[in-house]
C-alpha positions in Angstrom: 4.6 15.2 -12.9 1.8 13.0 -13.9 -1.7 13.1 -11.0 -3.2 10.7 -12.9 -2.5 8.3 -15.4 -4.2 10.3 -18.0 -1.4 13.4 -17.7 1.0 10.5 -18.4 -0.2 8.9 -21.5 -1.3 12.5 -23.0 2.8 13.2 -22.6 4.5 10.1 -23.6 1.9 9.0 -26.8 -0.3 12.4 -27.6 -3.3 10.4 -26.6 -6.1 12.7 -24.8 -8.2 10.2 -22.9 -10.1 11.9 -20.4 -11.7 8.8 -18.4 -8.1 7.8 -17.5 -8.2 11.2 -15.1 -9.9 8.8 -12.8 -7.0 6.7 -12.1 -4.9 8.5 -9.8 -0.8 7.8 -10.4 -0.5 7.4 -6.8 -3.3 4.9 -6.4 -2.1 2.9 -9.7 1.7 2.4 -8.4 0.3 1.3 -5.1 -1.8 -0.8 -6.5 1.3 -2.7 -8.6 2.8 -2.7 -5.6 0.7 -4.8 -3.9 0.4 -6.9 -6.8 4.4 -7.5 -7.2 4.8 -7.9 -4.1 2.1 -11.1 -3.5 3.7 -12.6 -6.7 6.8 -12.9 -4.9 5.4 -13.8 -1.6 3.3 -16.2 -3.4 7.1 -17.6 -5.1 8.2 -17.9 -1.3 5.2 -19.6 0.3 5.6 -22.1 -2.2 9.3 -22.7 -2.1 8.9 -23.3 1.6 5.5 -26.0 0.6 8.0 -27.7 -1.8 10.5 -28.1 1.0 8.3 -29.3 3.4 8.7 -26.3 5.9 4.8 -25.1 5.4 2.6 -28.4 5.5 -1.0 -28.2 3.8 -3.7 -27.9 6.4 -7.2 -29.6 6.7 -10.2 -27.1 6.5 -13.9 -27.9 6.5 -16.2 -26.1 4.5 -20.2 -26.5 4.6 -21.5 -27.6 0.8 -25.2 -27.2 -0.2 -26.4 -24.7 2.0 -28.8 -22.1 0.9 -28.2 -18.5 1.2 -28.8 -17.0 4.6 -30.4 -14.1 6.0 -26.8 -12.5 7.0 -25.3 -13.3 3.8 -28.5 -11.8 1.5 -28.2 -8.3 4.0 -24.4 -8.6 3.7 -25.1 -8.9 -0.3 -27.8 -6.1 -0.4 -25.8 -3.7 1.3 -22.6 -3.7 -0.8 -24.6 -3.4 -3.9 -26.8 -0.8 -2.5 -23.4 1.2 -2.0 -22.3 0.6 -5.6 -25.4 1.6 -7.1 -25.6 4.5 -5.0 -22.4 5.7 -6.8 -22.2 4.0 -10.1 -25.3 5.1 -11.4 -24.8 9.0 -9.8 -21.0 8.8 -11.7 -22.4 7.6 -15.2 -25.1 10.3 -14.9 -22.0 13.1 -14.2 -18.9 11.0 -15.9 -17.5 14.3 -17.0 -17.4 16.1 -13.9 -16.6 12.7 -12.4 -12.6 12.1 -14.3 -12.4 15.8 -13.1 -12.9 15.0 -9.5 -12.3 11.3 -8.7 -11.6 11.8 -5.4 -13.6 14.4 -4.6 -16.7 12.0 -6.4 -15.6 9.1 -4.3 -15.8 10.7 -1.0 -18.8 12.5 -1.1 -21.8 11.6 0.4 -23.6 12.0 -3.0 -24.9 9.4 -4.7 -28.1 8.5 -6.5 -30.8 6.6 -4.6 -32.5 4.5 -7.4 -29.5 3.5 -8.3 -28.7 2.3 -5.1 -32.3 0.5 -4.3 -31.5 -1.2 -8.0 -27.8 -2.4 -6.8 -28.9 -3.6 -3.7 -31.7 -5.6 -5.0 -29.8 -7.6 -7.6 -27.0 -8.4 -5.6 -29.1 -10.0 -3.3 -31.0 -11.7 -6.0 -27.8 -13.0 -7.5 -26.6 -13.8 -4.1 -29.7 -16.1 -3.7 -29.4 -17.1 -7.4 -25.4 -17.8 -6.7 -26.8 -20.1 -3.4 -29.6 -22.0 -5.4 -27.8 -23.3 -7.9 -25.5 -25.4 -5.7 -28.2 -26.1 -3.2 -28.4 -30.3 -1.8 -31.2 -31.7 -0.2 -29.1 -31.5 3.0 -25.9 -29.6 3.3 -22.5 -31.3 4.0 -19.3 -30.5 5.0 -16.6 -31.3 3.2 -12.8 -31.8 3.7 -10.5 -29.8 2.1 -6.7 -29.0 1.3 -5.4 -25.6 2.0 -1.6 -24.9 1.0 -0.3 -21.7 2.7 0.1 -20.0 -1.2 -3.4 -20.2 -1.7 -4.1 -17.8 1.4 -2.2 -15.1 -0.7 -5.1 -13.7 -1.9 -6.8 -13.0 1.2 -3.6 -11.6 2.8 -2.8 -9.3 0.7 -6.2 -7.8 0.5 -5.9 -7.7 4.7 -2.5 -5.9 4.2 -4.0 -3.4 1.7 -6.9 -2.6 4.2 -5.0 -2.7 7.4 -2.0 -1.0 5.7 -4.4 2.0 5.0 -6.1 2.3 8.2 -2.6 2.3 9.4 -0.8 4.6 7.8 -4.1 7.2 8.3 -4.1 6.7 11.7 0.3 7.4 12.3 -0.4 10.6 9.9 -3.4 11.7 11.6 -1.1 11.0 14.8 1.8 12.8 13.2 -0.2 15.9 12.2 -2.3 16.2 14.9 -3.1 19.9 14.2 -4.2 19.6 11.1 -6.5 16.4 12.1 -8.2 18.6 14.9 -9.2 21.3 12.3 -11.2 18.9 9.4 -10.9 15.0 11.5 -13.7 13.7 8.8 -11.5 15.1 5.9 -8.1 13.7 7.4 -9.6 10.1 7.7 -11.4 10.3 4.4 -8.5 11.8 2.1 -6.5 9.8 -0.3 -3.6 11.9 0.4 -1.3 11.4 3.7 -0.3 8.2 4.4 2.4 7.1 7.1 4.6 3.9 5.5 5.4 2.5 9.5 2.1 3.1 10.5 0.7 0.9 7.4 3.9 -1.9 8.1 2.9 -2.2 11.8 -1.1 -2.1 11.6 -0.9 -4.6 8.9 1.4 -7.3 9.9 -0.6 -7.2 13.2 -3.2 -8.6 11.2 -1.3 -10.8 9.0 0.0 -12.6 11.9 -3.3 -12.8 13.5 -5.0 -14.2 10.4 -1.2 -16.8 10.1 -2.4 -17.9 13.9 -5.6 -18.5 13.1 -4.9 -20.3 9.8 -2.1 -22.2 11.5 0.8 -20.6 9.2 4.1 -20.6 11.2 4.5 -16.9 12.0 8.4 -17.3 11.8 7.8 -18.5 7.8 4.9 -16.2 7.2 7.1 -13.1 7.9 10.2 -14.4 6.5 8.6 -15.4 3.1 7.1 -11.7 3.5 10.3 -10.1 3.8 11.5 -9.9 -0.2 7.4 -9.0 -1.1 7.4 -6.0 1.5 10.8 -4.3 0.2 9.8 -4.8 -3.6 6.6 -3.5 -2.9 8.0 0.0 -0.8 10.1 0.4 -3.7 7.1 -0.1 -6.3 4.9 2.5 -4.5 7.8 5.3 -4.1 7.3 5.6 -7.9 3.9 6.7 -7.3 5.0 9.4 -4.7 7.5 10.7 -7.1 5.0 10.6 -10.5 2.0 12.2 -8.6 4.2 14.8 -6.4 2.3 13.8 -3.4 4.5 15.7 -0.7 6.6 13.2 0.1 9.5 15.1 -1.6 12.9 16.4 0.4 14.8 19.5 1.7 15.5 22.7 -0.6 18.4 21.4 -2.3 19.7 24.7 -4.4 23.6 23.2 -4.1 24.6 22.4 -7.3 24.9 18.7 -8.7 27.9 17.1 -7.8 31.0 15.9 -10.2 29.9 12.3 -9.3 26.6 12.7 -10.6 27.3 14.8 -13.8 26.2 11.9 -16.1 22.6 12.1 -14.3 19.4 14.3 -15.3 19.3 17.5 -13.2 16.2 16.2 -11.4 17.9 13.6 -10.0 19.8 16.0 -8.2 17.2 18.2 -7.4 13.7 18.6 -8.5 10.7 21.0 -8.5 7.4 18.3 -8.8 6.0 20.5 -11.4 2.1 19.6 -11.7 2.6 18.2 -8.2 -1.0 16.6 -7.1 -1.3 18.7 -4.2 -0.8 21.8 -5.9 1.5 23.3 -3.7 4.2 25.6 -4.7 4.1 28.7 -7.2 2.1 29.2 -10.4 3.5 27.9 -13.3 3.8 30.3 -16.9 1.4 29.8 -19.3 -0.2 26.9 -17.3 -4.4 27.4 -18.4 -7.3 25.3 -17.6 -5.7 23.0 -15.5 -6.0 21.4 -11.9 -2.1 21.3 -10.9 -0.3 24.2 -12.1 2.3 24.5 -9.1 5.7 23.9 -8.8 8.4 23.7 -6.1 10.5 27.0 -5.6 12.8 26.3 -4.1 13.4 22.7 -5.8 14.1 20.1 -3.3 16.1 16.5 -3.1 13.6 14.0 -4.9 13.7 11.4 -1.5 10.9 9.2 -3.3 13.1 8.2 -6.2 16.4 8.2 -3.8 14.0 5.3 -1.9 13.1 3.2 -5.0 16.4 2.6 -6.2 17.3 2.1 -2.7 14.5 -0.4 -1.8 15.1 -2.1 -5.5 18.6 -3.0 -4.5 18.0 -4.3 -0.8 15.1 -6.5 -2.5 17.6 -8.0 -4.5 19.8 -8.4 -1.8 17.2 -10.5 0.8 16.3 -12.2 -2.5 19.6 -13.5 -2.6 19.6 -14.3 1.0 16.5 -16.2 1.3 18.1 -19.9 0.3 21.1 -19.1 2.5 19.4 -18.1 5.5 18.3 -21.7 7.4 17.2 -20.3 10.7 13.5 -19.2 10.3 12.5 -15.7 11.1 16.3 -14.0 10.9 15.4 -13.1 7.0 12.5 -10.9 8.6 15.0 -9.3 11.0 17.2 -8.7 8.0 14.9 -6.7 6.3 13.7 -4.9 9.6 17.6 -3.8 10.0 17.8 -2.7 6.6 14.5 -1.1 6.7 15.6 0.9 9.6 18.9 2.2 7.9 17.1 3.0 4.8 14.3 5.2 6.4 16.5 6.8 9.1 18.7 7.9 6.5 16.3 9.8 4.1 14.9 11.2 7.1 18.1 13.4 7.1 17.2 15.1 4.0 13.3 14.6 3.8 10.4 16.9 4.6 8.9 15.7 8.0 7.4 16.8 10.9 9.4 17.0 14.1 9.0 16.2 17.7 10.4 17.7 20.5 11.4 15.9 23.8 13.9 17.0 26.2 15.9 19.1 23.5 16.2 16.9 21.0 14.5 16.7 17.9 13.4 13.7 15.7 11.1 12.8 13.4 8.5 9.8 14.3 10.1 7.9 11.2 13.3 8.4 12.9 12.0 6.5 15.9 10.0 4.0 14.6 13.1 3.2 11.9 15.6 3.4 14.9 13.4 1.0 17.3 12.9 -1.5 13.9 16.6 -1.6 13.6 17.5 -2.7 17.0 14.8 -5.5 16.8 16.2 -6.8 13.9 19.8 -7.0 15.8 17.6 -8.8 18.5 15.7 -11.0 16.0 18.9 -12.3 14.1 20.7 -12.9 17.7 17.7 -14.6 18.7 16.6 -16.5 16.1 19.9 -17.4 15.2 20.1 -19.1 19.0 16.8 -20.6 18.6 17.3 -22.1 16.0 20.5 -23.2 15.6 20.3 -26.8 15.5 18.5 -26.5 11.9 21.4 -23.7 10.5 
């Protein structure tokens, strides 16, 4: 297992790069994620412009003006937080790759550093402002194709996605929320996938409203982006061992699969991040020295070549499909398969109501698949004069 980046290029070239600790493995594959996933969304958005389905919408924007009070404090304040920790992590850089999270969350920081950041971001903010200053500020008329708002929606769906999929954690693991709240809100570690779908496309269909986006093309164009982009972040659950592994699985590897790695089959995260597990021999001077006894089924990989398939799949569907919003629905009823299956052999916390017992992916995944039968029925009806 590779925590950060740097435990992976040590392995695969020999290299020992120690400011590469800072970038966790976790972080980095979520990161591509996001980034595969707006190409393709972006590939979408414009296939539907060329076809006429997404027309390009007027938007006036005020020229000239000079920089104003709320945009100088807005200015200040963000570089008053960089500063506060760039200067305090280039004065401890070696205790900093050590600890990046731990670094990141703190509350220390150095405070000339951050009078310094604050002061020239608002200068450059003012300097930014004055250079494109007029005599008297106009407003022009612009074009805005739905593509270009990629940019902005994907940043949305990183932020929401996060608060999200804290919040259904936090929800899921109540107990250990009550017992350190600040530190279960402020950890990189536990995040709920449903909980960052639904948070986020809340607020990607607000901002489509609001922007005049046709919700029904918005989500469908979405739909290829969202499963390529699950399937890109699973890697970093499986690289970094962050918990989101499967049952003990001591059964041994099956006929079928004899042409596989053992691991496949079952695994034991060695070097997980969240050092959980037993010691490992010989293992000195180093931050994740655990590993899984008993090993477990390796769920995270079982979901990216799961996910890689289905993305290829609504990628093939997307010119066949006529009636707008059924691709979604699609990729809400495979979702729900997918999850509700893995949840059969995947660590998870349980909830019990009137003797049964279910996971909350198991109910979220269950409830997404019926209104994906729902969506295809009734957008299908809808829509059927166009199909």
């Amino acid at each position: 297992m590779y925590p950060s980046i740097y435990y992976a290029v040590k392995d695969l070239f020999g290299l020992d790069l120690p400011f590469l600790k800072m970038i966790q493995s976790f972080g980095f594959f979520v990161a591509m994620g996001f980034l595969v996933a707006s190409y393709f969304w972006t590939k979408e958005l414009q296939r539907k412009e060329q076809e006429g389905l997404l027309e390009p919408q007027k938007i006036k924007t005020l020229k000239g003006a000079k920089a104003t009070t709320a945009e100088l404090i807005t200015a200040a304040i963000v570089g008053f937080l960089i500063g506060y920790k760039l200067v305090f992590v280039a004065l401890n850089f070696k205790a900093f790759t050590e600890n990046t999270q731990g670094f990141l969350l703190s509350t220390e920081g150095n405070m000339m550093g951050a009078i310094l950041g604050a002061a020239i971001s608002a200068y450059l903010k003012f300097r930014e402002n004055e250079k494109v200053k007029l005599p008297k500020p106009i407003l022009v008329e612009e074009t805005m194709l739905a593509h270009q708002h990629v940019g902005t929606m994907t940043l949305i769906a990183a932020l929401f996605g996060i608060l999200g999929a804290k919040i259904f954690h936090n929800l899921e693991n109540w107990d250990e929320f009550v017992v350190d709240p600040v530190g279960a809100l402020l950890s990189f570690s536990g995040l709920t996938m449903y909980g960052g779908l639904i948070v986020a496309a809340i607020a990607l269909i607000i901002y489509g409203r609001k922007n005049k986006i046709p919700v029904t093309h918005l989500i469908d164009t979405s739909a290829p982006a969202l499963m390529i982009g699950y399937a890109i972040g699973r890697i970093g659950c499986h690289v970094s061992g962050d918990g989101d592994w499967g049952i003990d699985n001591l059964s041994p590897k099956p006929n079928w699969l004899s042409w596989a790695p053992d691991w496949v089959w079952s695994y034991d995260y060695p070097n997980n991040v969240n050092s959980v597990g037993e010691p490992i021999a010989n293992c000195i001077g180093e931050r994740y020295c655990n590993h899984l006894v008993p090993p477990v089924f390796p769920t995270p990989f079982y979901e990216t070549l799961m996910c890689v398939f289905l993305f290829f799949v609504l990628w093939n569907l997307r010119k066949r499909i006529k009636a707008p919003g059924v691709l979604f629905s699609v990729y809400l009823i495979f979702n729900g398969i997918e999850r509700f299956f893995i949840e059969q052999i995947r660590v998870n916390t349980l909830y019990h109501v009137n003797g049964f017992a279910f996971t909350q992916a198991e109910l979220i995944s269950s409830l997404l698949f019926f209104i994906g039968l729902t969506g295809v029925w009734y957008f299908n009806k809808k829509f059927k004069v166009q199909s």
